[in-house]
C-alpha positions as semicolon CSV with decimal commas, in nm:
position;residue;x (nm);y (nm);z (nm)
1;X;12,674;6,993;9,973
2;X;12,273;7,065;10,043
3;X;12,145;7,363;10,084
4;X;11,786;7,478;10,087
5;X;11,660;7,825;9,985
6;X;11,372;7,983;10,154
7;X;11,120;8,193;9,926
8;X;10,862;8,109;9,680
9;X;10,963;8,375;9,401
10;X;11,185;8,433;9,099
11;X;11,463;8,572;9,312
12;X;11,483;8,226;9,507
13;X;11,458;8,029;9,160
14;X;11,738;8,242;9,060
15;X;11,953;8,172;9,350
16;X;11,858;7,791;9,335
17;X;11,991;7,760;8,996
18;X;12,302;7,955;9,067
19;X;12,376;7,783;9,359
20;X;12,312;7,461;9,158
21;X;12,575;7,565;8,920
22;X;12,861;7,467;9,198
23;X;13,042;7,162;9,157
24;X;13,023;7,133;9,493
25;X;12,680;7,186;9,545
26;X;12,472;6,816;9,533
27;X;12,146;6,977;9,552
28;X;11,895;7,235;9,615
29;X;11,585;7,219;9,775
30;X;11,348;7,515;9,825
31;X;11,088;7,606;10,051
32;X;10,828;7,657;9,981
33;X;10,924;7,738;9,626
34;X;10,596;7,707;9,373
35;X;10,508;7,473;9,090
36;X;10,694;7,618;8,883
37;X;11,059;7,587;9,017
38;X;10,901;7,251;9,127
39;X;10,979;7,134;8,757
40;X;11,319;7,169;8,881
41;X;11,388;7,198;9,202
42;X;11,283;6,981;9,518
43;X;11,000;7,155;9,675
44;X;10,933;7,119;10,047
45;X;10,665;7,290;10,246
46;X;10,816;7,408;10,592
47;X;10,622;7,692;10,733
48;X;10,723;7,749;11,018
49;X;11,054;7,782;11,218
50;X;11,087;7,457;11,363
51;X;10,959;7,268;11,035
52;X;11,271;7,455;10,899
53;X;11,500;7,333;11,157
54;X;11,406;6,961;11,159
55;X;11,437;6,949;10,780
56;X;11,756;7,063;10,827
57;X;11,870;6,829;11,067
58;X;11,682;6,527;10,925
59;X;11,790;6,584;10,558
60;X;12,218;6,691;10,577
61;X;12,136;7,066;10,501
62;X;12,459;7,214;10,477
63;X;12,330;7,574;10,507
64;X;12,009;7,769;10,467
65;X;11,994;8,062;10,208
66;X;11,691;8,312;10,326
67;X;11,574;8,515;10,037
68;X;11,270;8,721;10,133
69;X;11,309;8,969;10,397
70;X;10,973;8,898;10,611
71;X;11,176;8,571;10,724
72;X;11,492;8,788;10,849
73;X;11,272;9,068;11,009
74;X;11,112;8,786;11,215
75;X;11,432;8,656;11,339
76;X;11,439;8,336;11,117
77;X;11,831;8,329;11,141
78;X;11,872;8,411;11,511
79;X;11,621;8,120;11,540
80;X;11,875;7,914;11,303
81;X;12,170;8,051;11,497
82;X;12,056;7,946;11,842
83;X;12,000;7,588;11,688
84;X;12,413;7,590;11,543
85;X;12,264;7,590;11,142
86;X;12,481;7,821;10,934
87;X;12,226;8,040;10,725
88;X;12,325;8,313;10,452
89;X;12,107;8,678;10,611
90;X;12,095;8,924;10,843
91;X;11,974;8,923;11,245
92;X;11,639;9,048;11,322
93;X;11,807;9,336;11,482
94;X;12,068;9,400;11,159
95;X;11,762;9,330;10,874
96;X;11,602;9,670;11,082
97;X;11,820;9,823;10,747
98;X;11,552;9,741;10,560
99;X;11,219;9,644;10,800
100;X;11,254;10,013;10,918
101;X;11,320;10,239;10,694
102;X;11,331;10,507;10,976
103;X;11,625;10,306;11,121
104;X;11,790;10,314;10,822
105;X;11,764;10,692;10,771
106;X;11,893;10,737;11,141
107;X;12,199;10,527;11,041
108;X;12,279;10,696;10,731
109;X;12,248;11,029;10,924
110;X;12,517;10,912;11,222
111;X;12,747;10,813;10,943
112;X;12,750;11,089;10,720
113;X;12,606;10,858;10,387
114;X;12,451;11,081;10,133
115;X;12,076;11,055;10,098
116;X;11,755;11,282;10,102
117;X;11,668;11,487;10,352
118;X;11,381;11,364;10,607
119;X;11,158;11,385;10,909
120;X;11,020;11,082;11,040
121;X;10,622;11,111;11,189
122;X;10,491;10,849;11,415
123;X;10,141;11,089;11,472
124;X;9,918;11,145;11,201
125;X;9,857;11,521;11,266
126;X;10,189;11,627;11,302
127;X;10,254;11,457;10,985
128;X;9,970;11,630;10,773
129;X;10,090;12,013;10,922
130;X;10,492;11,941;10,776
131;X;10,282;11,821;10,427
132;X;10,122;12,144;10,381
133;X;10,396;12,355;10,525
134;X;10,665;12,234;10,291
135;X;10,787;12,259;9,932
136;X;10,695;11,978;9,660
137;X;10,781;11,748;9,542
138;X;10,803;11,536;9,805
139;X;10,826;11,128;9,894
140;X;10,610;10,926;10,167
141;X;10,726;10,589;10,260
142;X;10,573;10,373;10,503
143;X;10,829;10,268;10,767
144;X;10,765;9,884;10,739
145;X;10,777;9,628;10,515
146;X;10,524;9,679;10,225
147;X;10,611;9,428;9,971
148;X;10,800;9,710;9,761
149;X;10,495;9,904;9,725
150;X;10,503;10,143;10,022
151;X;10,633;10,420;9,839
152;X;10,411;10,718;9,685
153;X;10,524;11,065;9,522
154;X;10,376;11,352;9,544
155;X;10,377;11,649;9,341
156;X;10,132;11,879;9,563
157;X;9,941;11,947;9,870
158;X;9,644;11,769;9,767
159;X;9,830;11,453;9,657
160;X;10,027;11,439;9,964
161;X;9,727;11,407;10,199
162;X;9,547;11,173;9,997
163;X;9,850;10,963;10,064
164;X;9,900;11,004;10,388
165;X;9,545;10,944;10,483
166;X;9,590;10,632;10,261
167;X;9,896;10,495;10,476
168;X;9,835;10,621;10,831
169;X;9,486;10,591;10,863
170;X;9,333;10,390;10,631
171;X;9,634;10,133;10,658
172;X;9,684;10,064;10,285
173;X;10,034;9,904;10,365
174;X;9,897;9,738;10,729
175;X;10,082;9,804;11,005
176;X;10,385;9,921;10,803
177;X;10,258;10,288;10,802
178;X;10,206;10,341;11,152
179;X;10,516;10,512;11,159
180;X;10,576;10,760;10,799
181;X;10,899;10,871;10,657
182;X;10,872;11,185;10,423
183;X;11,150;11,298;10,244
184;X;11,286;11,529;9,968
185;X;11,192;11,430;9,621
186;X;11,590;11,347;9,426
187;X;11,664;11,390;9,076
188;X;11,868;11,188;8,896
189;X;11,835;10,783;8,753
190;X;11,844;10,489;8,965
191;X;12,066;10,209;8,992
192;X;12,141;9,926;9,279
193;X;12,431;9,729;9,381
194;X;12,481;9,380;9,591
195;X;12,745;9,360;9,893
196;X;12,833;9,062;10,006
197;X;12,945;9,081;10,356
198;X;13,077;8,870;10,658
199;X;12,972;9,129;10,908
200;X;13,354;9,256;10,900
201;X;13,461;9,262;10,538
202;X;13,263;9,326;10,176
203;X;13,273;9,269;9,832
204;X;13,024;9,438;9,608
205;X;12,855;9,341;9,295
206;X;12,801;9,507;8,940
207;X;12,532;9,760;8,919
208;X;12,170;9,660;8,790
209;X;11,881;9,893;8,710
210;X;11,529;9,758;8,812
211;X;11,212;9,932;8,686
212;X;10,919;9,960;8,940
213;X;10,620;10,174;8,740
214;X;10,398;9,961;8,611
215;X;10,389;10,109;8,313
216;X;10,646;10,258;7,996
217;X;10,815;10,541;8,105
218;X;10,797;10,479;8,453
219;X;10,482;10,551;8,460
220;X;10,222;10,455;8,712
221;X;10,223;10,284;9,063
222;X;10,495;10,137;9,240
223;X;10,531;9,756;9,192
224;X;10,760;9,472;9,302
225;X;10,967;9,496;8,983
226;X;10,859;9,490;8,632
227;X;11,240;9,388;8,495
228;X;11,600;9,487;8,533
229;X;11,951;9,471;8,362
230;X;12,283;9,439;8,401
231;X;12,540;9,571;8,377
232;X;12,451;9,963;8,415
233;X;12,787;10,083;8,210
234;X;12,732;10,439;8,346
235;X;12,688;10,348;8,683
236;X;13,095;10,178;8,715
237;X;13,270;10,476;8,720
238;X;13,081;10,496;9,056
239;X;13,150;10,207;9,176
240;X;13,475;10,302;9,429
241;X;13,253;10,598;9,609
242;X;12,992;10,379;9,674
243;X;13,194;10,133;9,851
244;X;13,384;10,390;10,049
245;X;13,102;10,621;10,162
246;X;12,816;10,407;10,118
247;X;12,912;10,043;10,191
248;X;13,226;10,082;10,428
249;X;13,069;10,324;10,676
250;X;12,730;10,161;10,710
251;X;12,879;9,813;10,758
252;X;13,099;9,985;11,013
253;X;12,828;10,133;11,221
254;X;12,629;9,819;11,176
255;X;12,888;9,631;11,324
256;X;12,983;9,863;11,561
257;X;12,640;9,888;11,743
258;X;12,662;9,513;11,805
259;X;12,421;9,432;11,444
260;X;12,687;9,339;11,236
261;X;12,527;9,257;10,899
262;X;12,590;8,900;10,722
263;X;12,453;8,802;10,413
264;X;12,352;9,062;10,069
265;X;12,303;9,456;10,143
266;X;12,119;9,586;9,864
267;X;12,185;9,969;9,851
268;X;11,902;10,172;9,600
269;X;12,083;10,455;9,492
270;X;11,955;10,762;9,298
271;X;12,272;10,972;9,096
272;X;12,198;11,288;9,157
273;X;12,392;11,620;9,055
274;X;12,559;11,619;9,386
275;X;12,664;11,216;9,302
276;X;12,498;10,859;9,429
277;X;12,302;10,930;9,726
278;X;12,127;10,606;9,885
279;X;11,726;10,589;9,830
280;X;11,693;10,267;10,028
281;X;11,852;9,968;10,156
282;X;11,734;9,620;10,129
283;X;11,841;9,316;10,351
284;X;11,872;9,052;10,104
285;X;11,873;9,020;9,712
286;X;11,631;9,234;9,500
287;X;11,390;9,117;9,304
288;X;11,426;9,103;8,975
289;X;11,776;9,244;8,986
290;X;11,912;8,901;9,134
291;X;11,764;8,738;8,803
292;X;11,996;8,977;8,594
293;X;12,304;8,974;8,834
294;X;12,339;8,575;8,930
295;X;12,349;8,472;8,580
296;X;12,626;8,739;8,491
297;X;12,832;8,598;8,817
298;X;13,150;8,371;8,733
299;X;13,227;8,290;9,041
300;X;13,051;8,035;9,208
301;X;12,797;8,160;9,421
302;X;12,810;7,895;9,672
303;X;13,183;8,007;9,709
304;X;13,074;8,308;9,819
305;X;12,801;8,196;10,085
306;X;13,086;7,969;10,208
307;X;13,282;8,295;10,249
308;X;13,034;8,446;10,441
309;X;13,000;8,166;10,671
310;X;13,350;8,144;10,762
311;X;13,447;8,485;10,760
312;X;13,653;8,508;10,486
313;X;13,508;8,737;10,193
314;X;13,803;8,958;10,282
315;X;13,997;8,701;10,050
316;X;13,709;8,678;9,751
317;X;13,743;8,821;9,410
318;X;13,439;8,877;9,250
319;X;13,399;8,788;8,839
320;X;13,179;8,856;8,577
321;X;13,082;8,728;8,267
322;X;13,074;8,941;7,903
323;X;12,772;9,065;7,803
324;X;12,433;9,202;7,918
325;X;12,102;9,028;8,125
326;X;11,788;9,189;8,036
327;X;11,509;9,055;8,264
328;X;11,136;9,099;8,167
329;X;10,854;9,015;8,399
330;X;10,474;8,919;8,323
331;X;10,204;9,033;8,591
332;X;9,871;8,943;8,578
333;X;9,586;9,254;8,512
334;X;9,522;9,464;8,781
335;X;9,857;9,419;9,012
336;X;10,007;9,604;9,161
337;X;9,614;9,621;9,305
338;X;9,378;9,323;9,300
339;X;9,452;9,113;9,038
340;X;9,327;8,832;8,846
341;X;9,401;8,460;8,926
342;X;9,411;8,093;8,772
343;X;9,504;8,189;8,400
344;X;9,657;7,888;8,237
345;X;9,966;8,010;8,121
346;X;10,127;7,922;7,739
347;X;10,456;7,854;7,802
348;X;10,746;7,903;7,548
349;X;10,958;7,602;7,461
350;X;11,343;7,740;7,479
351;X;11,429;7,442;7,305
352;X;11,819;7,433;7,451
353;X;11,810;7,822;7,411
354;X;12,115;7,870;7,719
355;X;12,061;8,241;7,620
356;X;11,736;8,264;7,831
357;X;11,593;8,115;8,127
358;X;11,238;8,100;8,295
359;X;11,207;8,192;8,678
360;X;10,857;8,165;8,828
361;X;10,715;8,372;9,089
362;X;10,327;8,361;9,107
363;X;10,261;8,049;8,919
364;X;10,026;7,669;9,030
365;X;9,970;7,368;8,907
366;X;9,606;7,283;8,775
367;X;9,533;6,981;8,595
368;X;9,884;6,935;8,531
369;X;9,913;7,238;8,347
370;X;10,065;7,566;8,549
371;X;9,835;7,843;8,587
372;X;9,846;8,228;8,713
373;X;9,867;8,284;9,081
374;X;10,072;8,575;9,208
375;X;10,075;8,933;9,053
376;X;10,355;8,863;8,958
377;X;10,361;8,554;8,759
378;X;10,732;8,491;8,568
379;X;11,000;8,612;8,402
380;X;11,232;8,572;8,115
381;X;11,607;8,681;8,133
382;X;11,812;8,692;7,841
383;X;12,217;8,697;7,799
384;X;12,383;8,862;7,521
385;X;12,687;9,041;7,414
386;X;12,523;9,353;7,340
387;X;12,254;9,538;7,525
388;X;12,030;9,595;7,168
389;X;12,082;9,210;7,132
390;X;12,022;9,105;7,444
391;X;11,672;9,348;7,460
392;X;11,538;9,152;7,165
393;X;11,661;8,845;7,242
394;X;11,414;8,909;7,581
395;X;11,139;9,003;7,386
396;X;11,143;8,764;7,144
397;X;11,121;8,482;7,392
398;X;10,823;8,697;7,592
399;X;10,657;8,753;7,298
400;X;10,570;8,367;7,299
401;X;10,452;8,354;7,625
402;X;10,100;8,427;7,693
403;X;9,781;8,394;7,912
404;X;9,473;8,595;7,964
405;X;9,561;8,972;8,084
406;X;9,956;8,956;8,080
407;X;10,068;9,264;8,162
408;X;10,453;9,389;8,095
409;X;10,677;9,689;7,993
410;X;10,823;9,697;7,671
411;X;11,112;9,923;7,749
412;X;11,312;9,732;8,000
413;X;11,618;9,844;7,968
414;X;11,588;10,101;7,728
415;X;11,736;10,378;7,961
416;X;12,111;10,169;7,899
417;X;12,105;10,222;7,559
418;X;12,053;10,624;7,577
């Protein structure tokens, strides 16, 4: 089989190399990938929907794997669909779980899934008299997509309209804040968990714990994704409630309002007193938690993709391998804001090291030689039995890796070890 994987990021160099794990799989091409998983990977550049289908056509594609979610919220696999290519994501209309975060919070309201409460402001001025009517903490989230940076807590009056001035009016997230979603402020520790659904049956994943602060101790703005793990051990014994209230009555409405939902659910959940309640959804695989989850999977990931295609993940089993997967990501100095650019980057050598693996995000080539250019730049996962050993084994590796303002967390996974 070929199959080509759309993104340019360490999610979709993640996916390549699980999906080139298959026996069945002959290989993987990725558009448009970077330089990085260029070194091993086919590369294509195919930017725009019809680029995409002609490839397809003209090269034996077996099926298209869409990472990102900007290509799902513009309707890349109804555009795929029309054309009779299989493709692993949601429909414009079902990815709405994610590109509207207000349609999401409607949803989980009509079907009873736990989550914070909200109001949902479209006008500027009606949002700014709830913020200094109402009790603090609270969160703002911009209702669009914003690159996993469109959320901001605030801990008083003042805060909360500097924020809100910084999303509705001066547009710091574009077009993504003309519509606001403020909601109560939960306490508790995060987690997430994968589904993989057909649009009528599910199977979910293990649980994996990203960190988003930019800095130790969550501290900081909002990023991307400065590392994950896997497994969360404390998180399994909630496993079972989240797929009955959480998984089984979403996909249900979903389905039920004609948007059934093919392809990875990604439910953010914060464990709260009261139990999981759902902080967001995401239409596709999270970055980095699919660098920490696809290396733990057993089963063959293009089994799954096939199951989704046909049908038929009513008859999968998911397994895992032993052990831990501690991911740690470089960014370049000054992301999440304006960062710096065209580093050259000192790679390690892993020297048939099968415990850890390079995926590149934000990486070129210049002069032969890759350089910085993304604010996120790569990241290192390690495998080991033991969390502890699997934590050094990370650091160890990232310790070798260096260019000019590498910026990182050092206590990635730290929290599992408490």
């Amino acid at each position: 089989m070929k199959i080509l994987v759309i993104g340019s990021g360490a999610r979709e160099h993640a996916i390549a190399e699980a999906m080139q794990r298959s026996e069945n799989v002959e290989s993987v091409i990725v558009s448009p990938g970077n330089d990085g998983i260029g070194q091993e990977f086919e590369i294509v550049k195919l930017p725009e929907f019809e680029d995409i289908k002609q490839f397809v056509e003209n090269n034996d594609i077996n099926y298209v794997f869409v990472g990102p979610e900007q290509p799902l919220a513009d309707g890349l696999v109804d555009f795929l669909q029309v054309n009779n290519i299989d493709a692993i994501g949601p429909t414009k209309a079902a990815a709405q779980i994610e590109s509207s975060k207000a349609y999401a919070k409607n949803l989980m309201k009509r079907c009873s899934v736990p989550t914070a409460a909200y109001e949902v402001f479209t006008e500027y001025d009606k949002a700014l008299t709830y913020l200094l009517n109402c009790a603090y903490p609270q969160v703002l989230k911009a209702d669009g997509l914003a690159a996993g940076k469109g959320v901001i807590i605030v801990d008083d009056k003042d805060e909360a309209i500097h924020a809100l001035k910084d999303i509705m009016l001066d547009e710091a997230f574009g077009q993504a804040g003309s519509q606001v979603v403020i909601e109560e402020f939960m306490v508790g520790w995060e987690t997430s968990i994968f589904a993989f659904s057909d649009g009528n049956s599910f199977v979910s994943t293990i649980f994996s714990q990203d960190h988003k602060a930019i800095y130790d101790g969550d501290k900081g703005p909002n990023t991307g994704g400065m590392g994950a793990y896997a497994p969360v051990e404390k998180a399994s014994e909630y496993h079972q409630y989240v797929d009955e209230n959480i998984f089984t009555p979403v996909l249900r409405a979903m389905r039920e309002e004609g948007n059934p939902f093919k392809g990875v659910l990604y439910a953010g959940l914060m464990i709260t007193n009261e139990g999981p309640k759902v902080v967001e959804f995401n239409c596709r695989f999270g970055d980095p938690e699919t660098q920490v989850v696809l290396p733990l999977l057993k089963t063959d990931l293009n089994k799954v993709c096939s199951a989704i295609i046909k049908k038929q993940v009513e008859k999968l089993t998911l397994e895992w391998k032993e052990g831990f997967a501690v991911n740690v990501v470089a960014a370049s100095k000054g992301y999440p804001g304006k960062y710096e650019k065209g580093k050259p980057i000192s790679i390690p050598v892993l020297d048939g090291n099968k415990r850890c693996k390079i995926y590149y995000s934000g990486v070129k080539k210049e002069s032969n030689h890759l350089v910085t250019n993304g604010g996120r730049v790569l990241s290192i996962t390690a495998k080991a039995e033991a969390l502890k050993d699997t934590i050094n084994e990370a650091y160890q590796t990232f310790e070798k890796l260096s260019f000019e303002g590498k910026t990182y967390r050092t206590d990635i996974a730290h929290k599992g070890l408490s």
